[in-house]
C-alpha positions in Angstrom: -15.4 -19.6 4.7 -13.8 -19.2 7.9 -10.6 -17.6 7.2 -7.6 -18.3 9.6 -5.5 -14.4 9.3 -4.4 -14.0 12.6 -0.7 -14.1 11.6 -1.3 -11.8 9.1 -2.7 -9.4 11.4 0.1 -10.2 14.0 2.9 -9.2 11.4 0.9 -6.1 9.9 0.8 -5.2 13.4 4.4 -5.3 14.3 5.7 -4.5 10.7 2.9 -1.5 9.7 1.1 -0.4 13.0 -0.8 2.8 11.3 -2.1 0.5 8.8 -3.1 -2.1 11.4 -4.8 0.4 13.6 -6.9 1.5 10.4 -7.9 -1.9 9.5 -9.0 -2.7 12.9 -11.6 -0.1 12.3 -13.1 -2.3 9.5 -16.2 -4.6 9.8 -15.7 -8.0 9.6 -15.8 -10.5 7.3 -13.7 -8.4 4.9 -11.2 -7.1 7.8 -9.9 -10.6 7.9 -9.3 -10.3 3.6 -7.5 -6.9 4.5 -5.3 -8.1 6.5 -4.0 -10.8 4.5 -3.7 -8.4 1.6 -2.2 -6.7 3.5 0.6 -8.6 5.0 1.2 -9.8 1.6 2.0 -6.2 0.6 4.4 -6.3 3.8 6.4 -9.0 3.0 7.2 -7.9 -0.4 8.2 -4.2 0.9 10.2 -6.1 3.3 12.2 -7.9 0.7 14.6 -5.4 -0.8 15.6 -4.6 2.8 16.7 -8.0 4.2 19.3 -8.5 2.2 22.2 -6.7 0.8 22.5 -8.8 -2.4 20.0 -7.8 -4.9 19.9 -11.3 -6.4 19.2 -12.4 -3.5 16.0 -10.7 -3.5 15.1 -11.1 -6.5 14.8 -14.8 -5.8 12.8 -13.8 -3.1 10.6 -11.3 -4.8 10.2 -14.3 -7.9 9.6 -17.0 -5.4 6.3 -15.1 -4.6 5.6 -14.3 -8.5 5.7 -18.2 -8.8 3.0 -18.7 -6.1 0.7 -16.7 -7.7 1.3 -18.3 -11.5 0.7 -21.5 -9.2 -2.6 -20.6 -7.6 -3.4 -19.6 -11.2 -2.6 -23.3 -12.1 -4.6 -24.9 -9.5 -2.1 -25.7 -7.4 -2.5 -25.6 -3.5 -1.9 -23.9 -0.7 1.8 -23.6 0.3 2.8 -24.4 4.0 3.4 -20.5 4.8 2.0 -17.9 7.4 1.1 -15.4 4.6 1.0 -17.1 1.3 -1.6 -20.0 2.6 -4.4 -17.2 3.5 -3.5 -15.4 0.3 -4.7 -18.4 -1.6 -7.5 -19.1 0.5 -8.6 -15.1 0.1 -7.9 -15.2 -3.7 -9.8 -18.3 -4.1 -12.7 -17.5 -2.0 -13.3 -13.9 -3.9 -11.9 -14.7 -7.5 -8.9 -11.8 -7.1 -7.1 -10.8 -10.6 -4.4 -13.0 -10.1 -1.8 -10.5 -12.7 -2.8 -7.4 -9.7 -1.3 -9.6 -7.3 1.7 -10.3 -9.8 2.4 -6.4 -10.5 2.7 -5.8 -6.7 5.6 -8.1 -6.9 7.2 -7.3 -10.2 7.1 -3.4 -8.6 9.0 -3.7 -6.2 12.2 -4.4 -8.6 12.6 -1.0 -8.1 13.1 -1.2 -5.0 15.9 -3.6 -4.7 18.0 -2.0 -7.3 19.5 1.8 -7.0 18.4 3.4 -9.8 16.1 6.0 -10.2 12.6 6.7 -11.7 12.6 7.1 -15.5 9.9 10.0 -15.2 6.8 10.8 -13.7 4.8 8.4 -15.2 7.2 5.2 -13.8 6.9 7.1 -10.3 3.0 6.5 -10.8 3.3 3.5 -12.0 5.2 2.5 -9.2 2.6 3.7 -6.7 -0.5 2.3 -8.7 1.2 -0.8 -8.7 1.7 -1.2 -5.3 -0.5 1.2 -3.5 -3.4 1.0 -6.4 -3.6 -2.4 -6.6 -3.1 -3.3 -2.6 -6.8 -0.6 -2.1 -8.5 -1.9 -5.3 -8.0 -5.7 -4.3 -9.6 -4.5 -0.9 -12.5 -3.1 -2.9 -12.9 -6.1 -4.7 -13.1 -8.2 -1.9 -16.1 -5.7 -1.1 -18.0 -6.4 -4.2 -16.7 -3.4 -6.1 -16.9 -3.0 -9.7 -15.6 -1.2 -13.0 -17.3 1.8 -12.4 -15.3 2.0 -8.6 -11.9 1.3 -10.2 -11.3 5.1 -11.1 -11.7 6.6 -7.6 -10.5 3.6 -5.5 -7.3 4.1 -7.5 -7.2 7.8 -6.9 -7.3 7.6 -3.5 -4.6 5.2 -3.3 -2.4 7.5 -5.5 -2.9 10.1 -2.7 -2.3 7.0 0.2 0.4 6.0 -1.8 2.4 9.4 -2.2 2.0 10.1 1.4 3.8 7.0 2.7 6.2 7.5 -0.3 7.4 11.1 0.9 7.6 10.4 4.8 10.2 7.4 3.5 12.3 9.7 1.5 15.0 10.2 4.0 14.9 6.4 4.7 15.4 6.2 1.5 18.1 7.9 0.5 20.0 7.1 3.7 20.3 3.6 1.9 21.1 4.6 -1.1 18.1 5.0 -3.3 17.0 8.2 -5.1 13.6 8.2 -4.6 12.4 11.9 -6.0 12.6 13.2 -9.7 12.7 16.6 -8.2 13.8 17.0 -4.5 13.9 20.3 -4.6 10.9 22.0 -2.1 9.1 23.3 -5.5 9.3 19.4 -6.8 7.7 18.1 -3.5 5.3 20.6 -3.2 4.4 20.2 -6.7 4.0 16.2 -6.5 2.0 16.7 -2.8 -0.1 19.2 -4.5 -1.1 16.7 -7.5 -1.6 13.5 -4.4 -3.8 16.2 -2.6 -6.0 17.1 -5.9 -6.5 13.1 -6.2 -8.0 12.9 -3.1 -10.2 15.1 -2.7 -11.5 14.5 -6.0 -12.0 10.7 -5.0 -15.5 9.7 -4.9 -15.9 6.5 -3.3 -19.2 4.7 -2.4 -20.1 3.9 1.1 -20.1 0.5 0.1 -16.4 0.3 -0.7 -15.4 3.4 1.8 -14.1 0.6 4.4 -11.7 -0.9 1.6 -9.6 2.6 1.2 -9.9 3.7 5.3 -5.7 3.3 5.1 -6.0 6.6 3.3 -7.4 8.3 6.1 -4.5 10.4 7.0 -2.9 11.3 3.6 -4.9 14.4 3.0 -3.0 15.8 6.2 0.2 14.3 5.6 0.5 15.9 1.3 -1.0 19.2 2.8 1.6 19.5 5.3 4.4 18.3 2.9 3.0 21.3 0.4 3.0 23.4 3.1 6.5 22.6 4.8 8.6 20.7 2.2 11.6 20.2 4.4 10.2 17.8 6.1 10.4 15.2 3.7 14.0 15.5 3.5 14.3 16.0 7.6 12.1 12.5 8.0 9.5 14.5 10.3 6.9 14.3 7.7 4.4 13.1 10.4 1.3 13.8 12.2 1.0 14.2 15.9 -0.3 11.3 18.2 -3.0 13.7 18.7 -3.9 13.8 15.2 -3.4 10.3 14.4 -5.4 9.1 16.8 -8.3 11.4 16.9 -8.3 11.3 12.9 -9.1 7.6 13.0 -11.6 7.6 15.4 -13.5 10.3 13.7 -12.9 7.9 10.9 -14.1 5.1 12.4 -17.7 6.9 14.3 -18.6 8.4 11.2 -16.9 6.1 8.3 -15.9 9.6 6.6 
């Protein structure tokens, strides 16, 4: 099936350029998949930030929960930019419908102020968002069971990486985004993101479906290493190293 996802790469590349630059790295036909998935992930991060009325986003947020109970009904395709890919994507490789859900039903957290219960809501949180947005991918690449482990592992690491370089945003609008902000709590959660990665073994098969990880080995190690940056909002590579990282990335598919 010829799949129309030029918008959804358009706003992935406005609204999440390091993600778009990995993606463009991927083969196609399953690039075109990633990007939809991946501007569906955008537009419910975006959510919580449009709006100053949390009810207001909630509607928002629930107006996507009801498309996917819909698709899950049979129902078709609605007249959208991202939502009428996503069905044609969900359709075409038979995507957990209730993974799609979560991603939605997550980002509650993000539209109220209050913060994580422990450490196992923080991972939720990031499994939920980031795990299920890199195993969808991998699905859409023929994974199977027996990938779910790793694929999720090095999503954790993905996920905790974007987390902490949005701290600073984060708290400038309100939100308390670390159980422990002290430098031995962020060096301790970077430390744990780092250990999941590294300890990741994904097939070649499936590689492609994780690339956006690419970077987050260098990102946790030098939030480990220099802590303050996630509270400075530095917590960033160098041009240099973005760009040479991803096309090292994209030669070898390492």
């Amino acid at each position: 099936m010829e799949l129309d996802f030029a918008a959804s790469a358009a706003l992935v590349e406005k609204g999440d350029p390091d993600r778009f630059a990995a993606l463009m790295t991927v083969p196609m036909p399953e690039r075109a998949a990633l990007f939809v998935l991946a501007a569906y992930n955008l537009e419910l991060a975006k959510i919580p930030w449009v709006s100053q009325e949390p009810m207001i986003a909630e509607m928002r947020l629930q107006w996507w929960r009801d498309l996917i109970e819909g698709i899950g009904k049979g129902e078709g395709a609605r007249a959208h930019e991202v939502a009428g890919p996503l069905h044609a994507v969900v359709t075409q490789y038979d995507l957990p419908l209730d993974l799609l859900d979560q991603m939605a039903d997550a980002r509650r957290w993000d539209v109220n102020k209050d913060a994580f219960e422990d450490r196992a809501d923080f991972d939720s949180y990031i499994d939920q968002t980031a795990g299920n947005l890199m195993w969808l991918g991998a699905l859409t690449f023929g994974a199977t069971a027996a990938d779910e482990a790793a694929v999720r592992a090095r999503a954790y690491g993905a996920g905790v990486a974007r987390f902490l370089a949005a701290v600073s945003e984060l708290e400038a609008r309100g939100r308390i985004p670390l159980l422990d902000g002290r430098a031995e709590g962020i060096r301790a959660l970077a430390s744990d993101a780092r250990a999941k990665l590294r300890a990741a073994k994904v097939s070649n098969k499936i590689a492609p479906a994780t690339r956006d990880a690419w970077a987050a080995d260098k990102v946790v190690s030098l939030a480990e290493k220099e802590p303050q940056r996630v509270a400075d909002g530095t917590l960033v590579l160098s041009e240099f190293s973005r760009r040479f990282g991803l096309l090292r990335v994209a030669l070898t598919g390492r």
